[in-house]
C-alpha positions as CSV (number, residue, x, y, z in Angstrom):
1,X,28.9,-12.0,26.2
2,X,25.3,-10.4,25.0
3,X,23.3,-11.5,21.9
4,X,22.8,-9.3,19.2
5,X,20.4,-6.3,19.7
6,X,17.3,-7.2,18.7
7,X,15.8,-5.7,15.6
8,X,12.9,-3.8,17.5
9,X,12.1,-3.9,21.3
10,X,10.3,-6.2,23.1
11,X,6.9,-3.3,23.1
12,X,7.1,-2.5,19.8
13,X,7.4,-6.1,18.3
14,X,3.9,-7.5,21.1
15,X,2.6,-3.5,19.3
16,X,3.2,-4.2,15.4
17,X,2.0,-8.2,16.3
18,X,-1.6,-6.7,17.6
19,X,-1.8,-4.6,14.3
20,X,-1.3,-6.6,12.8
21,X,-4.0,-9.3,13.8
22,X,-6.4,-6.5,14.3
23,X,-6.2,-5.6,10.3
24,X,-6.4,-9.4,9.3
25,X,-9.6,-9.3,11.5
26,X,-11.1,-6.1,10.1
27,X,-10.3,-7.3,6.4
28,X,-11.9,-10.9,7.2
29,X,-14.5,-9.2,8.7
30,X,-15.5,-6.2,7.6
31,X,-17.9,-8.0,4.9
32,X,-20.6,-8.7,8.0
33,X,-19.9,-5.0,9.1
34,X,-23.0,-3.0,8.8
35,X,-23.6,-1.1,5.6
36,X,-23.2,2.7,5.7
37,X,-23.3,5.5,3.7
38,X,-20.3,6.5,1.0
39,X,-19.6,9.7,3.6
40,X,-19.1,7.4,6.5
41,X,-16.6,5.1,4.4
42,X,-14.4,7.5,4.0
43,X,-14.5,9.1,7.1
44,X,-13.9,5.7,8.9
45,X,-11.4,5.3,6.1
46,X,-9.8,8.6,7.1
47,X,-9.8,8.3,10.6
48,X,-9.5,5.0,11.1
49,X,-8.1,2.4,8.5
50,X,-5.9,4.7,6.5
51,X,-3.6,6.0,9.8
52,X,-3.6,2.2,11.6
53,X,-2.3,0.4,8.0
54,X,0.3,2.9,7.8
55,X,1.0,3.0,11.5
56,X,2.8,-0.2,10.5
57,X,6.0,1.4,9.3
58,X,6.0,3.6,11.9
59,X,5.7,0.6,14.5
60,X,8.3,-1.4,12.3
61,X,11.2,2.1,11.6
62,X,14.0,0.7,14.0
63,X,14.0,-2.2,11.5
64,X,15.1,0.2,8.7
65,X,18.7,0.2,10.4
66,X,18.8,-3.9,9.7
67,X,20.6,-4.6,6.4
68,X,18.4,-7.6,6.3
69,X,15.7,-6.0,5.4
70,X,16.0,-7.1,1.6
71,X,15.7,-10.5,2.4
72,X,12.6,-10.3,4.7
73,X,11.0,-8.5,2.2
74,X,11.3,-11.2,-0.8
75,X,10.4,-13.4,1.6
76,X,6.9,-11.8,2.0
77,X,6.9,-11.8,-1.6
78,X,7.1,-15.3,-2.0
79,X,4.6,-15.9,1.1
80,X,2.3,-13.3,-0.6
81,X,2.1,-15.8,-3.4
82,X,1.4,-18.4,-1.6
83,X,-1.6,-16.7,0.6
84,X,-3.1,-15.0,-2.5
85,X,-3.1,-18.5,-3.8
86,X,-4.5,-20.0,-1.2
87,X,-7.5,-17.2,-1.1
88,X,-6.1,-15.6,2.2
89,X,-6.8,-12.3,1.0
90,X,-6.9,-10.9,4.2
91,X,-3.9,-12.2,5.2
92,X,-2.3,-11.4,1.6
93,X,-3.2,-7.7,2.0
94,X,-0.9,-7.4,5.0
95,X,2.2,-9.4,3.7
96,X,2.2,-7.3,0.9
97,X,2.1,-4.2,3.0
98,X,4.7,-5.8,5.2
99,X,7.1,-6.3,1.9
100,X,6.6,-3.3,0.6
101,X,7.6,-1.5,3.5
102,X,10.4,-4.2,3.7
103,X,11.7,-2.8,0.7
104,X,11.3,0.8,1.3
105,X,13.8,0.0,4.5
106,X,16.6,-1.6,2.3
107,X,16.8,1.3,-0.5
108,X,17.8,3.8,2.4
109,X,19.7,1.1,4.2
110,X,21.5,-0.8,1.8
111,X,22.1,2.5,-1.0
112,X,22.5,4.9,1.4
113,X,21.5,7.4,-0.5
114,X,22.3,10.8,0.6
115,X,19.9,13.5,1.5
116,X,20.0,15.8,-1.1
117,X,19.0,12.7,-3.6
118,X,15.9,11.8,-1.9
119,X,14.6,15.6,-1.6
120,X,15.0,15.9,-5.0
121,X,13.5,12.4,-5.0
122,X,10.4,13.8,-3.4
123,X,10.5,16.8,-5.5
124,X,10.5,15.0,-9.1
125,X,8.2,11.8,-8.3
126,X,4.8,14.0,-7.9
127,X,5.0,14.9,-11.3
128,X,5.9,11.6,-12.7
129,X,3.0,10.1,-10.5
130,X,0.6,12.5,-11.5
131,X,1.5,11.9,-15.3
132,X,1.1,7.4,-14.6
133,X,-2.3,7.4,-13.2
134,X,-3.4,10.2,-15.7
135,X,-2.5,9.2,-18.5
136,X,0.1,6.6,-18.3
137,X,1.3,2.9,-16.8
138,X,-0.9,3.8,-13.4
139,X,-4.0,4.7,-16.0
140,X,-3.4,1.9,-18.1
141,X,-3.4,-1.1,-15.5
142,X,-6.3,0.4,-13.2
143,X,-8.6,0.5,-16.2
144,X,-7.4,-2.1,-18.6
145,X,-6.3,-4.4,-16.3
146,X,-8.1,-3.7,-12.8
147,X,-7.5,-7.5,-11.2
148,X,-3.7,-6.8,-11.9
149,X,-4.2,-3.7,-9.9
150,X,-6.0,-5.2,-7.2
151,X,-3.9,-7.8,-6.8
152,X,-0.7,-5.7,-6.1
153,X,-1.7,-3.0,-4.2
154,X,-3.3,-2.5,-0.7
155,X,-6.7,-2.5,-0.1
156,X,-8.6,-0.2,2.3
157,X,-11.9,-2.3,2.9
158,X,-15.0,-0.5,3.7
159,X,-17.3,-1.9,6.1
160,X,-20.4,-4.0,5.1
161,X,-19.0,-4.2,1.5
162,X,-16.4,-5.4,-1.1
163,X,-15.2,-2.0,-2.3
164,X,-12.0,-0.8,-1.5
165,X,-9.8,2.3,-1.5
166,X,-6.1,1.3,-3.0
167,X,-2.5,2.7,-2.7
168,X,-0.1,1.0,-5.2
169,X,3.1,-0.2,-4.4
170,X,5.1,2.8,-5.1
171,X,3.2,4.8,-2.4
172,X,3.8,2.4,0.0
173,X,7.6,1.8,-0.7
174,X,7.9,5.4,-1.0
175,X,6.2,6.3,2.5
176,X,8.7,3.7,3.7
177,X,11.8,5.4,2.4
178,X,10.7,8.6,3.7
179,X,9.8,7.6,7.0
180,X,13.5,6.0,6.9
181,X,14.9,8.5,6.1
182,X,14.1,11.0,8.0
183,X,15.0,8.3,11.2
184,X,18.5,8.0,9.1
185,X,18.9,12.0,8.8
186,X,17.6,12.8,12.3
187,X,14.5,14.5,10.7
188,X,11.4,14.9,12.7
189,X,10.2,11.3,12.2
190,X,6.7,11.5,13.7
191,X,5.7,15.1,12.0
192,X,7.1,13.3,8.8
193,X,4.1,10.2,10.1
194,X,1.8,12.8,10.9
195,X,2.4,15.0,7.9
196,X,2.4,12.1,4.9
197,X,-0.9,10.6,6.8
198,X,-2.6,14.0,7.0
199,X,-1.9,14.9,3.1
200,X,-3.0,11.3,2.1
201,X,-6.3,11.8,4.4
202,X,-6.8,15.1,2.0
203,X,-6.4,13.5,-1.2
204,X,-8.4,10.6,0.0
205,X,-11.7,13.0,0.9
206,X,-10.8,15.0,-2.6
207,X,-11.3,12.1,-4.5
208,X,-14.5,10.9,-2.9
209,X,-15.8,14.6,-3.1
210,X,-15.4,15.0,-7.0
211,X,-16.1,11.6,-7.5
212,X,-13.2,10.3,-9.6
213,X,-11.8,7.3,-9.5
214,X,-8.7,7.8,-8.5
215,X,-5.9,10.7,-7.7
216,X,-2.3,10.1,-7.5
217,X,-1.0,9.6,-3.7
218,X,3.0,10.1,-4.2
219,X,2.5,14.1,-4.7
220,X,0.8,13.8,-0.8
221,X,3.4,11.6,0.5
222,X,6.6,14.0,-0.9
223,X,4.4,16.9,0.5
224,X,4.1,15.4,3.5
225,X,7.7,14.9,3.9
226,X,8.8,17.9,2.9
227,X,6.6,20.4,4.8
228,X,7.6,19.0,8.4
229,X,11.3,18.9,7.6
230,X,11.7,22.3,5.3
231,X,13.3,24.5,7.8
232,X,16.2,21.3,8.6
233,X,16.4,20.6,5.0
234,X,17.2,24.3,4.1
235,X,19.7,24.6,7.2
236,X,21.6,21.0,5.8
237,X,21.5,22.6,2.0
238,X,22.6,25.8,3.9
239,X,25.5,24.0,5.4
240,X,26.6,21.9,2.4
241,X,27.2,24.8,0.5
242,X,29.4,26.4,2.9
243,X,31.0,23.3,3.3
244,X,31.4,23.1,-0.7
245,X,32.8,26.5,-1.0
246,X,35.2,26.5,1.6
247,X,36.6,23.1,-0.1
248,X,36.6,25.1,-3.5
């Protein structure tokens, strides 16, 4: 008799492995990096550190299928603890990411939510986003309380200094759930990647260029969800309401 399929292939686990060590080098690292100008950060950020952290999920996706992906992610919570305790912020930066994204899996595994919840999902969350880091919770911890907010997000590291770009833990765990989904819904999974990492890279730049301190990342991540998968999303809605009014 065969074992149990294994939760991603042989390639992709030796793949997310490498990443993985590669981003706890850069972020142990990056400190003795020379020091470059503000333009350069973000453009290495753009090109460089922003696709590869995310390229994570993409990597890990065939473990969205796992219902176990609940457990694995509380687990990383409670190793998170212990690494953020220990001062293994490196290290601490990616078990976060990885529990996040843990997370993420399980809502679209576990709750099955159907399609038409998580477009409107992706249709409301921008404006509830855009309200948090404006003017409420998002706003509140960043500058009240920015430890807290350092603490549970993920850092971008720029090279030859301590500064950092952030996403929160919403952006991540939503990223995750729509990568998922669009694996669950036969969606086009890497124009979905491509499309979420594109509209992040723009809002990114924008808020280096006008020199704020922050702008909220959920509308590009629903964006980029949307726009690669509006022609199959309209032909499902399409089909659902032929489906409804022939039951009616």
């Amino acid at each position: 008799m065969g074992g149990a399929a294994p939760v991603l292939s042989r390639r992709r686990a030796l793949a997310l492995v490498a990443l993985l060590t590669a981003l706890v080098v850069y972020g142990a690292g990056a400190g003795v990096l020379p020091d470059v100008s503000n333009a350069w950060d973000v453009a290495f950020a753009a090109a460089v550190l922003l696709p590869a952290t995310l390229c994570v999920v993409l990597i890990a996706l065939p473990a969205a299928r796992w219902r176990g992906t609940v457990w694995v992610g509380l687990g990383l919570v409670a190793l998170s603890v212990v690494l953020r305790l220990a001062g293994l912020d490196s290290l601490f930066n990616v078990t976060k990411l990885l529990a996040l994204t843990s997370f993420g899996f399980a809502f679209v595994t576990l709750l099955e939510p159907p399609l038409g919840l998580i477009v409107s999902l992706a249709a409301i969350i921008p404006w509830v986003d855009a309200y948090s880091v404006w003017r409420g919770p998002t706003k509140v911890v960043v500058t009240q309380h920015p430890g807290l907010f350092d603490r549970i997000s993920i850092a971008f590291r720029a090279p030859g200094e301590n500064s950092t770009a952030n996403l929160g833990p919403p952006d991540v765990v939503f990223f995750a759930i729509f990568l998922a989904t669009a694996q669950q819904y036969r969606l086009r999974v890497g124009w979905t990647f491509v499309g979420m990492i594109a509209c992040l890279i723009v809002t990114l730049v924008a808020t280096a260029s006008f020199d704020v301190s922050g702008l909220p990342a959920l509308p590009a991540i629903s964006l980029g969800f949307l726009l690669p998968n509006a022609d199959l999303l309209w032909h499902r809605w399409r089909e659902w309401r032929v489906s409804q009014a022939q039951a009616g």
